[in-house]
C-alpha positions as CSV (number, residue, x, y, z in Angstrom):
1,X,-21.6,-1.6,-10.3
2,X,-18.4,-3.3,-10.5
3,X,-17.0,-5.7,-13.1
4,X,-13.4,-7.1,-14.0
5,X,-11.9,-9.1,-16.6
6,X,-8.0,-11.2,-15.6
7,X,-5.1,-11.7,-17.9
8,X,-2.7,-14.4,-16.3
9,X,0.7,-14.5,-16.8
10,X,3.6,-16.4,-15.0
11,X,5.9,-13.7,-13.3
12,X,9.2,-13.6,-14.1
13,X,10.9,-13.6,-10.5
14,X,12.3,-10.0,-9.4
15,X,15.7,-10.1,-7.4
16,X,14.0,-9.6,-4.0
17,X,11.2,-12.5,-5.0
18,X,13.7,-15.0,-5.8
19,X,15.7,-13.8,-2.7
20,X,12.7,-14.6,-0.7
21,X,12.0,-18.1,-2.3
22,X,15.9,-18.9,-1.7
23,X,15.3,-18.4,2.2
24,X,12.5,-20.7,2.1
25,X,9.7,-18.0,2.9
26,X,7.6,-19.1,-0.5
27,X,7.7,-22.0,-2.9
28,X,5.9,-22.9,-5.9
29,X,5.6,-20.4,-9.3
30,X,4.4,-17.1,-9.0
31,X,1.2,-16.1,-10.9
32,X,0.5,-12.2,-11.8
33,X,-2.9,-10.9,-13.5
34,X,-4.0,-8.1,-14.7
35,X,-7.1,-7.6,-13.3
36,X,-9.4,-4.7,-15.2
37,X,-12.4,-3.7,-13.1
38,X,-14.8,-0.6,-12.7
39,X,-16.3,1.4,-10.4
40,X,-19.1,3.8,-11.2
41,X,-18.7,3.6,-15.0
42,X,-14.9,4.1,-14.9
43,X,-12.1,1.5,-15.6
44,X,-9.4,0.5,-13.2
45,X,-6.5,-1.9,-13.8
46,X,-4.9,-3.6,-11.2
47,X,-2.1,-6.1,-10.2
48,X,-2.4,-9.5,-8.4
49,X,0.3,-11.7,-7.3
50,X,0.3,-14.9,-5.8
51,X,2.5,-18.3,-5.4
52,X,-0.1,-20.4,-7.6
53,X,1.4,-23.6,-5.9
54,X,0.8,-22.8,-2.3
55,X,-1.6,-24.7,-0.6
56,X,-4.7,-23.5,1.2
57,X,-6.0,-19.9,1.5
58,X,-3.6,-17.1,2.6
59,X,-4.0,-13.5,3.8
60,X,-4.4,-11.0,1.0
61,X,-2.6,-7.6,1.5
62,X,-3.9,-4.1,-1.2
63,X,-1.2,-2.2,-2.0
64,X,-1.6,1.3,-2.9
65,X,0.6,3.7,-5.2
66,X,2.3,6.7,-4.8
67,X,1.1,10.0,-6.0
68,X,2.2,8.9,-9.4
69,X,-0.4,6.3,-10.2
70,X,-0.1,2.7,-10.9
71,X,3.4,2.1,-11.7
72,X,6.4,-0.6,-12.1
73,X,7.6,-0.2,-8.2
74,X,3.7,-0.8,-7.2
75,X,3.5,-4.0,-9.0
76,X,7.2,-4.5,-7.4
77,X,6.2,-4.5,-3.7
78,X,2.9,-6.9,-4.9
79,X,5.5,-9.2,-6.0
80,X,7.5,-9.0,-2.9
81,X,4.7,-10.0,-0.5
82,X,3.5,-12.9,-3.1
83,X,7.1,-14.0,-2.3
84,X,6.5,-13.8,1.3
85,X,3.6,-15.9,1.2
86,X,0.6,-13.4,0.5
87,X,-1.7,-12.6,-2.1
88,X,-1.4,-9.0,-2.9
89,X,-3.4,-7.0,-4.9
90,X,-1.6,-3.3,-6.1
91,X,-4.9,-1.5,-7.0
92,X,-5.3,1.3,-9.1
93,X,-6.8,4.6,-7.6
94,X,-6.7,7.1,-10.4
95,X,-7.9,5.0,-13.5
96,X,-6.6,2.9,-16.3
97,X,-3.5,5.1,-18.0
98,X,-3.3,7.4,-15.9
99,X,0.2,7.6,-14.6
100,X,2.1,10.3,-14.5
101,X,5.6,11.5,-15.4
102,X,5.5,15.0,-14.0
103,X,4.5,15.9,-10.7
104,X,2.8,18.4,-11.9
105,X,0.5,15.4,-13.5
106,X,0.9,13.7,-10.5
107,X,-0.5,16.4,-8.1
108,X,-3.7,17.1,-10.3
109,X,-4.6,13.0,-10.5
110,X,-3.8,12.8,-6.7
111,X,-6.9,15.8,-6.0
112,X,-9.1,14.4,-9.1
113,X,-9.0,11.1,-6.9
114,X,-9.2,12.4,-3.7
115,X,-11.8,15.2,-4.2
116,X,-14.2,13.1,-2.7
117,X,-13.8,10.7,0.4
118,X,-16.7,8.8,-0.8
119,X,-15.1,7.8,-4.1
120,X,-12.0,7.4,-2.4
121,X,-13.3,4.6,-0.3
122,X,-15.5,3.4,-3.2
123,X,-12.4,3.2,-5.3
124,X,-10.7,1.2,-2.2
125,X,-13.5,-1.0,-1.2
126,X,-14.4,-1.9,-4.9
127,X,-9.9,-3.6,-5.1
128,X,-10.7,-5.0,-1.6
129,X,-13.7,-7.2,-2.7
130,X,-11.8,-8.2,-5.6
131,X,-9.0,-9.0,-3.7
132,X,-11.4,-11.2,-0.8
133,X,-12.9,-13.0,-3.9
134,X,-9.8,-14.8,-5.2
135,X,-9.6,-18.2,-4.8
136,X,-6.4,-17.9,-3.1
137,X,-7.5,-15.2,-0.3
138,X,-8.5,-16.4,3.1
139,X,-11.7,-13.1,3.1
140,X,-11.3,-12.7,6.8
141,X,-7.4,-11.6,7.2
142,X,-7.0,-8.6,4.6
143,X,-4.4,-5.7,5.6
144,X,-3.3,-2.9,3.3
145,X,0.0,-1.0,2.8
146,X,0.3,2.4,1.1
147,X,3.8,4.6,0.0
148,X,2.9,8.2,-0.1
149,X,-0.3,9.0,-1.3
150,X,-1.0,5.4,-0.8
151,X,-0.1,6.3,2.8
152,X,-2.6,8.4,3.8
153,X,-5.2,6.3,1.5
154,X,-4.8,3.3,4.1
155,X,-4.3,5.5,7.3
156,X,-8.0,7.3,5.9
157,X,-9.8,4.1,5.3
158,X,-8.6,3.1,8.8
159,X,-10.0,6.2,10.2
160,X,-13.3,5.4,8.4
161,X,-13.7,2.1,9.9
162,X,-12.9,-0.5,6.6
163,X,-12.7,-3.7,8.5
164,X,-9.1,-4.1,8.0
165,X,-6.6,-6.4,10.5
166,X,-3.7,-4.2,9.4
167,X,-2.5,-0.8,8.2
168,X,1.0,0.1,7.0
169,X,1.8,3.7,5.6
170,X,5.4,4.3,4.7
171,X,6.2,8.1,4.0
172,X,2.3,9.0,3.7
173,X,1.2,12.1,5.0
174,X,-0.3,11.9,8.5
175,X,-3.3,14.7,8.6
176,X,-6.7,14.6,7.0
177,X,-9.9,16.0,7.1
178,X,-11.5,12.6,8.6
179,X,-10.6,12.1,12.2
180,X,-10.1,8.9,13.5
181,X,-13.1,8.1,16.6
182,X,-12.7,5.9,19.7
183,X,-13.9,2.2,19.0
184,X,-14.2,2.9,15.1
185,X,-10.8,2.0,14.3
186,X,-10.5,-1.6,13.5
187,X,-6.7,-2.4,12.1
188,X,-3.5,-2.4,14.0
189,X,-1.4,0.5,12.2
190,X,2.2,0.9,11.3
191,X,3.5,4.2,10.1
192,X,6.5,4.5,9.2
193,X,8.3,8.5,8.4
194,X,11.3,9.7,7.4
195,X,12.4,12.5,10.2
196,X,13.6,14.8,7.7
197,X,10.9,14.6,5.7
198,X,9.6,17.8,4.5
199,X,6.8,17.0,3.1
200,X,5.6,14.9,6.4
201,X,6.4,17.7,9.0
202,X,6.7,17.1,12.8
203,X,3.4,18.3,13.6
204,X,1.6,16.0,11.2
205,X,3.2,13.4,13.3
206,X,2.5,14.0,16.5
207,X,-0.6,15.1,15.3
208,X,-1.5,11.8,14.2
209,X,0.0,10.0,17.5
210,X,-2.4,12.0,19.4
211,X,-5.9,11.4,17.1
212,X,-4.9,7.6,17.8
213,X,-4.2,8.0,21.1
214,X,-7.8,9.7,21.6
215,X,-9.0,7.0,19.5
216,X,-7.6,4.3,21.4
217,X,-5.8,3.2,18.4
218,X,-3.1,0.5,18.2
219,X,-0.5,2.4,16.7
220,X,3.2,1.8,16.5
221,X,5.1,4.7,14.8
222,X,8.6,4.7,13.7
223,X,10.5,8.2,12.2
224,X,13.8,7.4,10.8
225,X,16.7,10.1,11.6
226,X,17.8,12.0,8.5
227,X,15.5,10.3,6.1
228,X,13.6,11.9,3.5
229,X,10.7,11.5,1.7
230,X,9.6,8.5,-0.7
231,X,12.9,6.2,1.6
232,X,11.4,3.5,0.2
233,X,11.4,4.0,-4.0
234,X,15.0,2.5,-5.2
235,X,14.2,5.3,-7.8
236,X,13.6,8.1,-5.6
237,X,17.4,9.7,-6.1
238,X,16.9,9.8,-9.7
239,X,13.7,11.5,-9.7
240,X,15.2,14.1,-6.9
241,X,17.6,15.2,-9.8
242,X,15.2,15.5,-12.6
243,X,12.8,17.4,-10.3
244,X,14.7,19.1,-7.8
245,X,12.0,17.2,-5.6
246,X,13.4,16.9,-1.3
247,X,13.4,13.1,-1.6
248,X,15.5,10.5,-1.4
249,X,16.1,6.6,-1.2
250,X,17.3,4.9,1.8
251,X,18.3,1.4,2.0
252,X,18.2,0.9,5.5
253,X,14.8,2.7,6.5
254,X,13.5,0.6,3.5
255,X,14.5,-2.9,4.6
256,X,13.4,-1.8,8.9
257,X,10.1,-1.0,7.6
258,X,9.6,-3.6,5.4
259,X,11.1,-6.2,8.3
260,X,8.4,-4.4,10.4
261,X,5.5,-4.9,8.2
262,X,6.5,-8.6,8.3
263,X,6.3,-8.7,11.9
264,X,3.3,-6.9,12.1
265,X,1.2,-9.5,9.2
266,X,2.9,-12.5,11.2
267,X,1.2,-11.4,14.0
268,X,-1.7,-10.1,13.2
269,X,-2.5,-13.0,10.6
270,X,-1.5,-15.7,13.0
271,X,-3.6,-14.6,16.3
């Protein structure tokens, strides 16, 4: 049984928002809501952002968090692809308040979430109905993009056959117990790894290149020389020195992948 209850607000523009505006990619006034909603008994709170002047229905895209829960640069990347003419929804897959500041905290919400595939995709298909359900979301073009954690989220519910027209995992991990299976994978799928990450390994990757390839998978994969894990999180440099964690930000891996995803939603959304 799910439920949710909104609180609307209008969104103060973040630099790469108003950015996007400027170029002419969006008009109108962003909208943001807090969207509360449950699944199984347990309370979620999610983000939705949308240009509340555009006309006509538009493609919604989930976004899902890193292995620290629900957070500012979640909400962020919503706000970016509002900008760029989408309705995104940055869902919540650990529960209301749980975000954590130590990745110690971090690690033991990631396998409390992910100790069951079934709640895992309940969890995920519970943020996709709300998101098909907006008034602003054309129901039949719905991707999903994932950082980390979020990562392998999206690549699994792509794997399990969620009727999806796009995938995008930026530094997720690549392996999982659920194997992808000819003619059951529905999205195209973008990965995008850092080739020094440590944490996504060579062998997870061409791993993963060949499960799609035996699934007849459309699967474009790019691995960024040098790069470490979490290249996308502006923050990532700071947390590396209060943790002592291998990761890092990387400006140009960030904005390739991002320009990617782009591409990929222009075409997939426009066929």
């Amino acid at each position: 049984m799910k439920t949710y209850k909104r609180a609307m607000a209008s969104a103060p523009l973040s630099l790469a928002a108003a950015l996007a505006l400027a170029s002419g990619q969006a008009s109108g006034e962003m909208k943001t809501e807090t969207v509360e909603y449950e699944v199984d008994g347990e309370t979620f709170t999610g983000y939705m952002a949308y240009d509340d002047e555009a006309e006509g229905k538009r493609p919604g895209v989930l976004v899902v968090h890193e292995w620290w829960g629900h957070n500012e640069f979640a909400r962020e990347q919503a706000e970016k692809l509002a900008a760029s003419g989408y309705t995104a929804f940055a869902l919540d897959m650990y529960g209301s308040g749980k975000l954590a500041e130590h990745p110690d905290d971090a690690e033991n919400f990631m396998k409390e979430a992910t100790k069951d595939m079934d709640q895992v995709k309940a969890r995920f298909m519970a943020a996709k109905n709300l998101l098909e359900q907006h008034d602003s979301v054309d129901s039949n073009k719905i991707a999903a993009q994932g950082y980390c954690f979020g990562g392998a989220v999206v690549l699994n519910m792509a794997r399990m056959g969620v009727d999806l027209d796009a995938v995008v995992s930026y530094h997720g991990a690549l392996s999982s117990p659920i194997k992808a299976e000819a003619g059951k994978v529905q999205p195209r799928i973008h990965v995008y790894t850092g080739g020094a990450d440590q944490m996504v390994p060579s062998d997870q990757v061409s791993g993963l290149v060949k499960e799609m390839q035996d699934a007849e998978a459309d699967l474009t994969l790019v691995s960024f020389p040098k790069v470490l894990h979490s290249f996308t999180n502006p923050d990532a440099d700071k947390i590396s020195d209060q943790f002592n964690m291998p990761i890092a930000y990387n400006e140009d891996a960030a904005k390739r992948s991002w320009e990617g995803t782009m591409r990929l939603y222009e075409e997939v959304f426009n066929d």
